[in-house]
VEXMARGU-460298 format. One record per atom (N, C-alpha, C, O): x, y, z. Coordinates in steps of 0.1 Angstrom, whole numbers, plus 5000, padded with zeros to 4 digits. Each point is the difference from the previous one (the first is absolute). Last residue first. Example, Ala and Ser with C-alpha at 12.3 -4.5 7.8 and 13.67 -1.06 7.14 Angstrom:
<nodes>
512849785071 500950115000 499250115008 500550115001 499849324998 499150125000 500950125000 501050005007 
</nodes>
This chain:
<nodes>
500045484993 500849955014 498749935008 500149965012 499450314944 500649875002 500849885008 500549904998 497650595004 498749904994 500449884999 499349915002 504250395011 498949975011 499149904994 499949895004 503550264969 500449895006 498850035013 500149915008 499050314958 499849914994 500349905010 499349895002 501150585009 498849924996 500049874997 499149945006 504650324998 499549945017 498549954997 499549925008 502750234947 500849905009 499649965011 499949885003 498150524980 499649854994 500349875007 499449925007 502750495005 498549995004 499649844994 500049905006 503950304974 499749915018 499050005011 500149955011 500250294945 500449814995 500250005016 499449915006 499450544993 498549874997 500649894997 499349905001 502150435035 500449974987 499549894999 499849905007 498350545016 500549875000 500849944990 500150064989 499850425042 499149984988 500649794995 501249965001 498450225053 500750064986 499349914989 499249905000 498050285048 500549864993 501050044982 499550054989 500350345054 499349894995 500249884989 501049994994 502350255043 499350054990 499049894997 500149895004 502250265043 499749894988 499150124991 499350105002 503350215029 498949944999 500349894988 500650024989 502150315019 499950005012 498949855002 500049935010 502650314942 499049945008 500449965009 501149954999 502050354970 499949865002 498650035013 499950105008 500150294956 501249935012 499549875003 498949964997 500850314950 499350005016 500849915009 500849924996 501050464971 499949845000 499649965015 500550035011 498350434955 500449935011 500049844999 499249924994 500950624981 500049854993 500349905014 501150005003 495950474989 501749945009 499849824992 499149934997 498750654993 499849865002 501349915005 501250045001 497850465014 500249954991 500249835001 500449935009 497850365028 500850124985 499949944988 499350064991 497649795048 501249944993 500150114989 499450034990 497150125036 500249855008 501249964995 500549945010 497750434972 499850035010 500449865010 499850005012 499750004938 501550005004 499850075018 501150025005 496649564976 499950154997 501150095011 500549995011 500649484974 499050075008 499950154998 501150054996 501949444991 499450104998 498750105009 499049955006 505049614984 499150035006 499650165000 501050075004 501049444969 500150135003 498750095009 498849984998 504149515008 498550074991 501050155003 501050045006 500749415003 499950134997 499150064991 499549964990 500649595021 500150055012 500250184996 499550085008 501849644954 499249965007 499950015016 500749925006 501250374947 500049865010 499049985008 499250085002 500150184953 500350055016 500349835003 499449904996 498850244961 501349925005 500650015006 501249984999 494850274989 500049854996 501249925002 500049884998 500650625010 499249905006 499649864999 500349915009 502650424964 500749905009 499049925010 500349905006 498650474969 500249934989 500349875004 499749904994 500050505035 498549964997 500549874988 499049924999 504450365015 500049895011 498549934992 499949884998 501550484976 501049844998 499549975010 499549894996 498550435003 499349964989 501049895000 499749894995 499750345053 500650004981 499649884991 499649895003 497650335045 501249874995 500150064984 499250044991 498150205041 501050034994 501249914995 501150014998 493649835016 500950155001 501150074993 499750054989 496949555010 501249975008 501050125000 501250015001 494549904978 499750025012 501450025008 500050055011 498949824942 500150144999 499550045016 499450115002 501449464988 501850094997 499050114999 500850105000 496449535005 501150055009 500750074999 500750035010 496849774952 499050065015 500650085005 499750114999 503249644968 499250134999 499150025006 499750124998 502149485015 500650174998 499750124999 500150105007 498049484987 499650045014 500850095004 499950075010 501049734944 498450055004 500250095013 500050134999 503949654992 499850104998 498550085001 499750115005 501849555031 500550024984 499350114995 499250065007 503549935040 498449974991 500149954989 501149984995 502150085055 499949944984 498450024997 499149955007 500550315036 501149864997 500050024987 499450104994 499450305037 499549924991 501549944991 501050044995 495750205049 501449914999 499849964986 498949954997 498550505021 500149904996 501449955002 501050075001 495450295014 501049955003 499749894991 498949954999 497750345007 500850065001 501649954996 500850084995 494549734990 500949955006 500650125002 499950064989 496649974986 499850055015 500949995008 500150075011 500149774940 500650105004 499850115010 500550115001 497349464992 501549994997 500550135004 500650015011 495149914980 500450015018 501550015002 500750055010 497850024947 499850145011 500350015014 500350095008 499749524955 501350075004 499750105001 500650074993 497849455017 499750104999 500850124997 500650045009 500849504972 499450055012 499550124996 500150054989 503049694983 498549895006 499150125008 498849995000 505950134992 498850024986 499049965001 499150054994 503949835040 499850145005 498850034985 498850035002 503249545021 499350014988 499350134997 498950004995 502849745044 501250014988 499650034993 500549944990 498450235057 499749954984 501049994999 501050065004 497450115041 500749934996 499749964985 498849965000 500150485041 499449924990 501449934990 500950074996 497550205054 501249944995 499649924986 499649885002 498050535032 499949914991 501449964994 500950084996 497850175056 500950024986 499549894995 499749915008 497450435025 500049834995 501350004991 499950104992 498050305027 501149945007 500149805000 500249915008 496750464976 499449955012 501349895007 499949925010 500550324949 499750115008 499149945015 499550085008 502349654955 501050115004 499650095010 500850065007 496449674969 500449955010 501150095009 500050025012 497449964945 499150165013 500949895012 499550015011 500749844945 500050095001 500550115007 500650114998 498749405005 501750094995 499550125002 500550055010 495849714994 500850045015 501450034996 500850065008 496149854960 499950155001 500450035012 500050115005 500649484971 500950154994 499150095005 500050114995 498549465023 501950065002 500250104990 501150055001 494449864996 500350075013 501649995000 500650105000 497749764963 500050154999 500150065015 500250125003 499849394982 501550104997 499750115002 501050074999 495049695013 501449995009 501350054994 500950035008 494949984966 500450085015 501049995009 500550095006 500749854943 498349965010 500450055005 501050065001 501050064954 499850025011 499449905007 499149944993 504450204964 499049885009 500050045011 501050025007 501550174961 499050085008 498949935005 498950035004 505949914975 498650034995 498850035001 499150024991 505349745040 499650094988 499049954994 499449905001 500549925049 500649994985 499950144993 499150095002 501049765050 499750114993 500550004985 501050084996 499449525030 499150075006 499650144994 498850025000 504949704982 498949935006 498550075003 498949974994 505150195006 499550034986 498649934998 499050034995 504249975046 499050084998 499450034985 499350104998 503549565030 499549964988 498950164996 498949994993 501949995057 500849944989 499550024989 499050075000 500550275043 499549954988 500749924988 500550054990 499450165067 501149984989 499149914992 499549905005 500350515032 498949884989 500349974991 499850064989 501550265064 500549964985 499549834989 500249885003 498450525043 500349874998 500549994987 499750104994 498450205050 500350014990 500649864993 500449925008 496649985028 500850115003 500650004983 499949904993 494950015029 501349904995 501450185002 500050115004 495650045005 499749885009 501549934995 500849985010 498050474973 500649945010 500149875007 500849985010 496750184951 499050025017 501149955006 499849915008 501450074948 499750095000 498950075014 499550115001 502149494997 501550094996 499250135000 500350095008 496749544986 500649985013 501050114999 499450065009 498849884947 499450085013 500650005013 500550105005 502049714966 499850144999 499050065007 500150115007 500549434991 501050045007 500150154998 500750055009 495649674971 500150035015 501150085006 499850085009 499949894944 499350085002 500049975015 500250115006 502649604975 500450164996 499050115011 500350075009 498749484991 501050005007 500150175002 499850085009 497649784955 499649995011 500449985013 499249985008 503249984945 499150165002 499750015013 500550105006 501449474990 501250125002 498950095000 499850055011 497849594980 500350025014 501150095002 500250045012 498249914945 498749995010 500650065015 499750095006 503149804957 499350094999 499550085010 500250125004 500749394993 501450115004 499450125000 499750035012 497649684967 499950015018 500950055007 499850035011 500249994942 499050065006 499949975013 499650085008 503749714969 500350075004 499150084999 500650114998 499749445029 499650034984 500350205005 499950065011 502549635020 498550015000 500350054984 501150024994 502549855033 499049894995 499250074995 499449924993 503750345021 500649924987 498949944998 499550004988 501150305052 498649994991 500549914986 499150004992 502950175057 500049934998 498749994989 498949975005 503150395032 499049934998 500049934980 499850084991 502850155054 500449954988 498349904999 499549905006 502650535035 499349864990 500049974990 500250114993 503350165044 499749964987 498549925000 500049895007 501950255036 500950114990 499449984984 500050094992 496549825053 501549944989 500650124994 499650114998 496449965031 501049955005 501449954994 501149995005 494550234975 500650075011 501049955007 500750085004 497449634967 500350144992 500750045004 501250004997 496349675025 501349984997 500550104993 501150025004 494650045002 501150025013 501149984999 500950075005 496949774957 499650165000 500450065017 500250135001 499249434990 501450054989 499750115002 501150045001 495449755017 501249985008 501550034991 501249975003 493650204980 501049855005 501550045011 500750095003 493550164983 501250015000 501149885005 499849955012 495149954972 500950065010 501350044997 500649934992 496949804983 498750055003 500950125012 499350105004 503049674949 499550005010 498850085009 499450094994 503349714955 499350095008 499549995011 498949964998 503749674976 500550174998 499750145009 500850095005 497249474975 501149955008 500650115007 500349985011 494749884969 501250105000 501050005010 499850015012 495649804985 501749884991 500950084999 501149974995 495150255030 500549905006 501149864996 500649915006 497350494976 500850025010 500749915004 501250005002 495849984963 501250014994 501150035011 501349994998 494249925017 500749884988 501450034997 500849925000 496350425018 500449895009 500449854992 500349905006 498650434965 500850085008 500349905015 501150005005 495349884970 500949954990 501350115006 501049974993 494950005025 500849895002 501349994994 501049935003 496550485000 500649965009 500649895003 500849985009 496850164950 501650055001 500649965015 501249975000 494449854991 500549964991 501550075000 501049934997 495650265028 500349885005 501349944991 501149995006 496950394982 500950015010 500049885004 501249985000 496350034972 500749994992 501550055010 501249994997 494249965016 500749884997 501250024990 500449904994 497550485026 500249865007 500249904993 500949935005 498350584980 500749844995 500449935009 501249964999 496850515008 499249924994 500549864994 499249924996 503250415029 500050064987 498849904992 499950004988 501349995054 499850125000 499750014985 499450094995 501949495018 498750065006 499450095000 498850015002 505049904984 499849904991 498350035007 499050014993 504850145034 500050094987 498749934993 499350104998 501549665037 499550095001 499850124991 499150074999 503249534996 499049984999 499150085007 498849965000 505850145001 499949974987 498050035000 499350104997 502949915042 499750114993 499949974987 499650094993 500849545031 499350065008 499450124991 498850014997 505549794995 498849934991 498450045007 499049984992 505650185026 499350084987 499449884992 500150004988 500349925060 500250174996 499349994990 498850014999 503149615008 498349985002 499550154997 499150034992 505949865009 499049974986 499050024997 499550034989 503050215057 499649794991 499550084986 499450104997 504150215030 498850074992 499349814994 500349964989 504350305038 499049864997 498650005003 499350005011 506050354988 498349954998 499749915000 501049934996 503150485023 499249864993 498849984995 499050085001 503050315022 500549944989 500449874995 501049964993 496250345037 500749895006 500750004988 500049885004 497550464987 499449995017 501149915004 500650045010 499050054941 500750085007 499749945016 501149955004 497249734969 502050054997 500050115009 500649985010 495649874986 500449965011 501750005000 501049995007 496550274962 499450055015 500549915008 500150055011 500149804942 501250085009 499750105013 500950065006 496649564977 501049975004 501350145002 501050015008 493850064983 500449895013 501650015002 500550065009 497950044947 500850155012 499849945011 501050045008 498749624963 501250094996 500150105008 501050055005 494849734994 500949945008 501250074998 500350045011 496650064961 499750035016 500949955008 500450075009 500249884946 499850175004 500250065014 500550095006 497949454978 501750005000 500450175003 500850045008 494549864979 500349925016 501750035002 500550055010 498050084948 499150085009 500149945014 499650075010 502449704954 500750145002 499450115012 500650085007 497049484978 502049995004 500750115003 500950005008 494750064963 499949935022 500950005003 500350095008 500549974948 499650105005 499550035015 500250095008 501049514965 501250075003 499750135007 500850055008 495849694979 500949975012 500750065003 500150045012 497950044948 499050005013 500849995012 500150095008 501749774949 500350225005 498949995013 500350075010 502249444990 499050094986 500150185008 500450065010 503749595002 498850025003 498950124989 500250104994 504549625006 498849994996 498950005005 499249904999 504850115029 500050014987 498449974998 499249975008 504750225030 498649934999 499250024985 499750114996 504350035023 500149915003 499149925000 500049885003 500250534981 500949914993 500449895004 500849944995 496750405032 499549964985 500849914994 499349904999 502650335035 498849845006 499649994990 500149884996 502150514991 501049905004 499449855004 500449894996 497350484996 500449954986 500849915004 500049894995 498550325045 498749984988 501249924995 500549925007 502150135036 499950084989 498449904991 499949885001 502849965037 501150044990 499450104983 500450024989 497949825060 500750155000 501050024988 500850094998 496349515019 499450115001 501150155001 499850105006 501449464991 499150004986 499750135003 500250084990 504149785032 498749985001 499450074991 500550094995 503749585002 499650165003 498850025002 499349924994 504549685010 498850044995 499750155001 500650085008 503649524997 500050095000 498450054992 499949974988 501449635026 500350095017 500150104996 500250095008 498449684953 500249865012 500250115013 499249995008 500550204951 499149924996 500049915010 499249914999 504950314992 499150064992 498649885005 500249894995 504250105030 500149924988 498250065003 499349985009 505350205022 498550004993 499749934985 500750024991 503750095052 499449964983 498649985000 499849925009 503750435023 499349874998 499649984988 500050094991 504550125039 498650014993 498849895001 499849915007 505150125001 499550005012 498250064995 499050025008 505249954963 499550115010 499349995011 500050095008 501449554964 501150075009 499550125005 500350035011 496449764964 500249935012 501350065009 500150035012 498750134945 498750075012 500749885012 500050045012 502549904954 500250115001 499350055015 500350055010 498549554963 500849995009 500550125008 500049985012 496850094954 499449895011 501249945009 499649975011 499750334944 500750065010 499349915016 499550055010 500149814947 501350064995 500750035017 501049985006 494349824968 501149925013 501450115003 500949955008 496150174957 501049864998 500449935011 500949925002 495750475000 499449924990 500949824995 499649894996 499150505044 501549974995 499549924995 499549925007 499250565019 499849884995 500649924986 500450054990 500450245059 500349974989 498949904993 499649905006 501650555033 499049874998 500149944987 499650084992 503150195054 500349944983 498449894998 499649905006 502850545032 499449864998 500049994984 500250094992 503250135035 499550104992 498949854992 500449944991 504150135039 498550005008 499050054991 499450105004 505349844979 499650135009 498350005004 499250104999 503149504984 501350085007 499250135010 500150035012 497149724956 500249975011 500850035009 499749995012 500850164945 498650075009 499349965010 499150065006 505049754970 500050115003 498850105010 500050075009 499749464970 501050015009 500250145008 500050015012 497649944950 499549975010 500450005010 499550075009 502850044954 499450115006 499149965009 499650095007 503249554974 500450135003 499150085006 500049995013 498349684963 500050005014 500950055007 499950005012 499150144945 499050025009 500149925011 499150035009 504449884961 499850165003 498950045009 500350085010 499749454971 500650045009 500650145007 500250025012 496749894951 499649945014 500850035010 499650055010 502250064947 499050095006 499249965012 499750085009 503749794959 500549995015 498750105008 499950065011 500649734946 501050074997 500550105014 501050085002 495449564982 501749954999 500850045000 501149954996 494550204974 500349895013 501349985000 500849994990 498650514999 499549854994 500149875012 500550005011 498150525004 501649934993 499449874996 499149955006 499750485030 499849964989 500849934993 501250035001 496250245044 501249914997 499849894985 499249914998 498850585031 500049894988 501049935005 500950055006 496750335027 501149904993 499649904989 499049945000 499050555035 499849874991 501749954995 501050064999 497950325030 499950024988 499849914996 500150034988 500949915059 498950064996 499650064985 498950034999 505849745012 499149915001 498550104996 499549984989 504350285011 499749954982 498849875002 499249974991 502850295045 498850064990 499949954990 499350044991 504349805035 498649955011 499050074989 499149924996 505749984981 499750135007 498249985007 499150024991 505349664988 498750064998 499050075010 499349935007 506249894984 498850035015 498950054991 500350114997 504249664990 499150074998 499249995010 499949905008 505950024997 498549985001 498750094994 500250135001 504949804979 499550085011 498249955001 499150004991 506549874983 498650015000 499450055012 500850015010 503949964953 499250035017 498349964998 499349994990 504150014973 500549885009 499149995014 499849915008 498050404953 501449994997 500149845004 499549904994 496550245024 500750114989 501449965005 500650005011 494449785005 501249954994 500850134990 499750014989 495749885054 500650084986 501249964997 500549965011 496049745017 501050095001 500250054984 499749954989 495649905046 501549984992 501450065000 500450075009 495349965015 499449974991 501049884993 499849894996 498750365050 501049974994 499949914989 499649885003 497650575019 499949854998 500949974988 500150044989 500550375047 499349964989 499749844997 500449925009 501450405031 499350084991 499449964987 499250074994 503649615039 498850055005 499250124993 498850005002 504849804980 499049975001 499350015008 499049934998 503950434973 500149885011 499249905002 499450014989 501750384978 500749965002 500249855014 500949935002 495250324964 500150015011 501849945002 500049934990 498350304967 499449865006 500650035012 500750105000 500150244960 499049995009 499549905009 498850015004 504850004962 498749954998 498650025007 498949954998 505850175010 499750094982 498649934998 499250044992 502549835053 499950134999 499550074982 499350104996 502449465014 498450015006 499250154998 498850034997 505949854983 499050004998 499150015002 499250054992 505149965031 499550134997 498849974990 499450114999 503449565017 499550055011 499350144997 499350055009 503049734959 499349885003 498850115005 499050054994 504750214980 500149935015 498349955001 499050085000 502850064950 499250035010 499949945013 499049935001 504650124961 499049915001 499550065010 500850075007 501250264961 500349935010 498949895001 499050014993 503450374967 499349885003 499949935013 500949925000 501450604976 500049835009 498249945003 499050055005 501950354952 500249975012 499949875010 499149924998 501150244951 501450025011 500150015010 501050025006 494450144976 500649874989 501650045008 500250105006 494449985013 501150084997 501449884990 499849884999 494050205015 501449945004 500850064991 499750074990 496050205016 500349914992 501549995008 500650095005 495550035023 501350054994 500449854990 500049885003 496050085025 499750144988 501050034996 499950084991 497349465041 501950054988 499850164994 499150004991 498449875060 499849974987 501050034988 500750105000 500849895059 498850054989 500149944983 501149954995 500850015065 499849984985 498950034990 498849975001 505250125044 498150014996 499949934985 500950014991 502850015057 499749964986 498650024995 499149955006 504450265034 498649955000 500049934982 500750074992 502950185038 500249844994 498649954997 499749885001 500950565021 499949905006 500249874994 499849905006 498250444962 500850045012 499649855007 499149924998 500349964954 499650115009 500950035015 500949935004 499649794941 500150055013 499850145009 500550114999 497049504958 501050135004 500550055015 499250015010 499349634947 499950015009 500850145004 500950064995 496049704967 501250085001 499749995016 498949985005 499349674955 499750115009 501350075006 501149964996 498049654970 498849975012 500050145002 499050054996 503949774962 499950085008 498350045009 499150064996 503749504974 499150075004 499750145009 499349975010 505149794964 499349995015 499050104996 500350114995 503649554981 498850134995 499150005015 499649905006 506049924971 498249935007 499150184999 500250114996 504949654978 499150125004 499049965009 499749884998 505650034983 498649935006 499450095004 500450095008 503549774956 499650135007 498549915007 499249924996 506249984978 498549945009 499250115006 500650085007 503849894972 499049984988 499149955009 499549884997 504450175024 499650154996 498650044993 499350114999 502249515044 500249994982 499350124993 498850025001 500949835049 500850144991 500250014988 500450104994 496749535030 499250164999 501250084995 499650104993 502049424990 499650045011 499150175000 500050074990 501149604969 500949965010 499850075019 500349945010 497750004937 499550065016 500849965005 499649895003 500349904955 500050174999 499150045006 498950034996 504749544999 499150075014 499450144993 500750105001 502649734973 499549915005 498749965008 499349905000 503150494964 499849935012 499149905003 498950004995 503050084957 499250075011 500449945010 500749904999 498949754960 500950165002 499250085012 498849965003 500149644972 501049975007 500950115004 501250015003 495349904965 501050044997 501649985009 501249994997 493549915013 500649924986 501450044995 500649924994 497750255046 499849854998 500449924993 500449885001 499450645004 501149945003 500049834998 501049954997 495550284980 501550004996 501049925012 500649904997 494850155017 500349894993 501550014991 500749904998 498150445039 500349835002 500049944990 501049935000 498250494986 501049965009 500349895005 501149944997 494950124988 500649994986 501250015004 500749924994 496450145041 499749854989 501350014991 500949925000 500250415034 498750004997 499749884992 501050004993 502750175042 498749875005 498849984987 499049925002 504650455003 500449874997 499149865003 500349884999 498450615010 500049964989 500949894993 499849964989 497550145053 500749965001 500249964983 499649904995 496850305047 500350004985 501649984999 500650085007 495049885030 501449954997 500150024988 499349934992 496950215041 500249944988 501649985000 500550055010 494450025021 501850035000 499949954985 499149944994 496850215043 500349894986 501450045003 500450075009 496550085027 499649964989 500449974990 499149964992 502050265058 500649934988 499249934995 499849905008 499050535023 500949825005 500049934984 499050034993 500850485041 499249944988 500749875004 500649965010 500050575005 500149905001 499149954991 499250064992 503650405014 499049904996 500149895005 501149965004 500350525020 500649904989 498549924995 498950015005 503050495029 499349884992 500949904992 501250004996 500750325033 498950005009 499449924990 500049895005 504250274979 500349895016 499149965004 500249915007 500350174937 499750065018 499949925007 499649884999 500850034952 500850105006 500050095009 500450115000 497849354992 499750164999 501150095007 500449995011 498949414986 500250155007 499750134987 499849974988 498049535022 500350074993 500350105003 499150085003 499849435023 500350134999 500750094989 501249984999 496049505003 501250105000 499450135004 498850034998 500149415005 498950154998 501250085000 500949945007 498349534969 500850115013 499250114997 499250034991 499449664977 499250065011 500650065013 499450055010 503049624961 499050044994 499250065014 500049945011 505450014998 498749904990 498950095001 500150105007 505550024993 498950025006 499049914995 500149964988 505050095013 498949914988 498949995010 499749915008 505550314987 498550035006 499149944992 499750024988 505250015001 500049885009 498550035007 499649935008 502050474963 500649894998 499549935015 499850065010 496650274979 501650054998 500749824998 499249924996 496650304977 500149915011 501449995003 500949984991 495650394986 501849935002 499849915008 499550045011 495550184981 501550035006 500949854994 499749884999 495250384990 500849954998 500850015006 500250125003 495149995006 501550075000 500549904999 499649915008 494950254992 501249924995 501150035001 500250114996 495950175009 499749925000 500649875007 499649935010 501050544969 499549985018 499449865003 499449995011 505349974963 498550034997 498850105009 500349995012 505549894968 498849985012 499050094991 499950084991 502349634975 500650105010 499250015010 499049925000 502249704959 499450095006 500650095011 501150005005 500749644966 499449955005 499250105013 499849965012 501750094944 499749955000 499549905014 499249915000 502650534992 499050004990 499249865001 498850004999 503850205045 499949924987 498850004990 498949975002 503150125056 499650084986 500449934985 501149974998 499149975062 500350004993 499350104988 499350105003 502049765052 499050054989 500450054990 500650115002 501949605032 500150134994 499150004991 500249934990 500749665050 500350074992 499750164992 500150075010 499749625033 499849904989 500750034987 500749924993 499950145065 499950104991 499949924990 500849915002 499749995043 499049964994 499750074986 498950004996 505650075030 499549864995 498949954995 500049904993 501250585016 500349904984 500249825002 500149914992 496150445036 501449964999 500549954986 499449954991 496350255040 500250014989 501949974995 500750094996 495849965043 501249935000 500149944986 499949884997 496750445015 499949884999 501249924996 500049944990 500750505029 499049935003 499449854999 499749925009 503550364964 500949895018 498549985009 500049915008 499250274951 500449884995 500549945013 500149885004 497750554995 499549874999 500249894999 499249915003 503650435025 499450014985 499249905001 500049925010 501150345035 500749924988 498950004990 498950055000 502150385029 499249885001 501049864993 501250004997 501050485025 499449964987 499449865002 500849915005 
</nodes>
């Protein structure tokens, strides 16, 4: 004869909590919900995960604790205040968990059933048996979550994120390699550890040779790229892109007020050049296509069409705008081999205005996808700060937010993962929002709640309440359930990596101010 489930999961009365209960008042199981007894001296915390027995050897429930309560009819106001004033009763009315008049309840979510198959095999499936009342309570062995969560158990199979916390034990989270190709959010008010979580996972996808191209609006991730052995890029100085491949609308917007005449030569020379540049994408995957190119074809359009001089007039003024443009180049750059050789680039945009942010992330976007998409780079991950930034709510478009929402799109399938950072999830796009397959998500307030919570799966309606008052460094993390069974409350792991510059304190800011200007 086999063993049971329970000597399976070493289901013992030391980890045993308590006895599923029944009460008018403080309820019964649910297929939902199960109340249990809390036995004497067991003070499980918020979010242990338990085992729920069944009167069989081969199934049981599991789940994890969502609320408790304590009812203690010597404890009620109007009890205390007699004895106080009267000077009667006990002294203590709690003297310890055996005191008769104490009853402690908590409430576990029911996630799923597990069942035993030949060979000690465990399977798990969706809740359909309503739970049972008089039967044991267990805490759930640490070691046995990865498995109810579907996550990888190691790190070589996943990226180490954090840790889970049930009961006294805790056990590493591994976020599972398919959750990077489905996209990521990372979300949470300022200051609630979300920078630092993403240099977590940078860390991580450097672990597993998996390049990183960031761009970084606070400085956040500029030390990080140096322990890695990466490099830094400052927007506008070593980092340029070339003009000829980031796309019509996109060069358009770098070049302003031109009349419909022009704009119309502008397009008819830029046309030309654009398939120049990816004919020299595919052949070599590079380009350097001078200036001269497309002011050449400009003032040849302008010939063809009977407006020489009006071609003249756009070609200066396109050689004009080239040439104060800090941004745009005539050639493919020396960051763009570095690609191929670092574990990370960090490219560096705080200074610029945020249309020039715009400008040069879309146009980044759109080279590094073609290139990806002709093999030429190798699969890669495109970490996006401040992304509310860049893809606001309401349907603000230009060109350049509509090339990065349309490389989320279709990136997945050309083996790009998107990492997108906000504190400001209601600010943003929320279709791209919800391209995210995966999310981390910190303390919100509530606005930027209600965005979020109808993405976060099967979280309870009590954990969802407790968001806005998530500690700090801790998120809940979520994903479709082909990737993460079920959502995980994780506390992210200590950094391998400096973090970037901490948040300041302004009376001692001042202080070093005054006594400099005064020294």
């Amino acid at each position: 004869m086999g063993r049971s489930i329970k000597e399976v999961l070493s289901l013992t009365d030391n980890v045993r909590l308590g006895t599923t209960s029944s009460s008018p008042f403080l309820g019964s199981p649910t297929f939902d919900e199960v109340p249990f007894h809390l036995d004497v001296g067991r003070r499980p915390s918020l979010g242990t995960y338990v085992i729920i027995e069944r009167d069989s050897d081969t199934e049981v429930h599991y789940g994890r604790i969502i609320s408790g309560t304590e009812d203690n009819p010597r404890a009620n106001p109007s009890s205390l205040q007699q004895n106080q004033a009267y000077q009667i009763g006990q002294k203590d009315a709690r003297p310890n968990d055996r005191s008769p008049h104490v009853t402690r309840v908590m409430t576990a979510e029911v996630l799923g059933e597990i069942l035993l198959e030949d060979n000690d095999n465990l399977a798990i499936r969706e809740p359909n048996l309503l739970a049972q009342t008089g039967k044991y309570v267990y805490e759930l062995p640490a070691d046995q979550i990865p498995k109810l969560l579907n996550t990888p158990d190691s790190k070589e199979n996943g990226f180490h994120i954090g840790l889970i916390e049930s009961g006294n034990h805790s056990v590493n989270f591994m976020l599972p390699m398919e959750a990077i190709a489905r996209h990521l959010a990372v979300v949470g008010k300022t200051g609630v550890g979300k920078s630092y979580a993403t240099g977590v996972l940078i860390e991580e996808l450097v672990r597993h040779n998996i390049p990183v191209i960031a761009f970084d609006v606070l400085g956040d991730i500029i030390r990080a790229t140096e322990d890695l052995e990466g490099q830094n890029f400052r927007a506008g100085e070593d980092f340029k892109v070339p003009y000829s491949v980031i796309g019509l609308n996109e060069f358009l917007g770098f070049v302003p007020n031109l009349t419909s005449d022009q704009l119309e030569l502008v397009s008819a020379g830029y046309d030309s050049i654009f398939s120049e540049a990816f004919k020299s994408l595919d052949e070599k995957g590079q380009v350097n296509i001078p200036i001269e190119a497309l002011l050449s074809e400009i003032q040849k359009a302008g010939d063809e069409f009977g407006q020489k001089a009006v071609g003249g007039r756009a070609a200066r003024k396109v050689e004009t705008t080239f040439n104060r443009n800090r941004l745009l180049s005539a050639a493919t750059q020396e960051w763009l081999k570095e690609f191929t050789r670092k574990p990370i680039l960090n490219i560096f945009v705080g200074h610029l205005s945020q249309q020039q942010r715009n400008l040069i992330v879309g146009a980044t976007a759109r080279l590094l996808q073609a290139l990806r998409k002709r093999d030429r780079i190798p699969p890669f991950v495109f970490v996006l700060d401040e992304a509310h930034f860049f893809l606001p709510a309401g349907g603000e478009t230009t060109p350049s937010t509509q090339v990065i929402r349309e490389m989320i799109r279709t990136a997945r399938h050309d083996a790009i993962g998107i990492t997108l950072i906000t504190q400001s999830p209601a600010s943003m796009d929320k279709q791209v929002l919800l391209t995210c397959n995966t999310r981390l998500v910190f303390a919100l307030d509530p606005d930027d709640l209600k965005l979020v919570s109808g993405t976060l799966g099967d979280v309870s309606d009590e954990m969802m309440s407790r968001i806005p008052k998530l500690a700090k460094g801790t998120a809940i993390i979520s994903s479709s359930m082909d990737i993460m069974r079920h959502p995980a409350l994780v506390r992210i792991r200590k950094r391998e990596t400096r973090e970037g510059a901490p948040t300041p304190n302004i009376a001692e800011e001042v202080k070093k101010w005054r006594k400099h200007k005064t020294s």
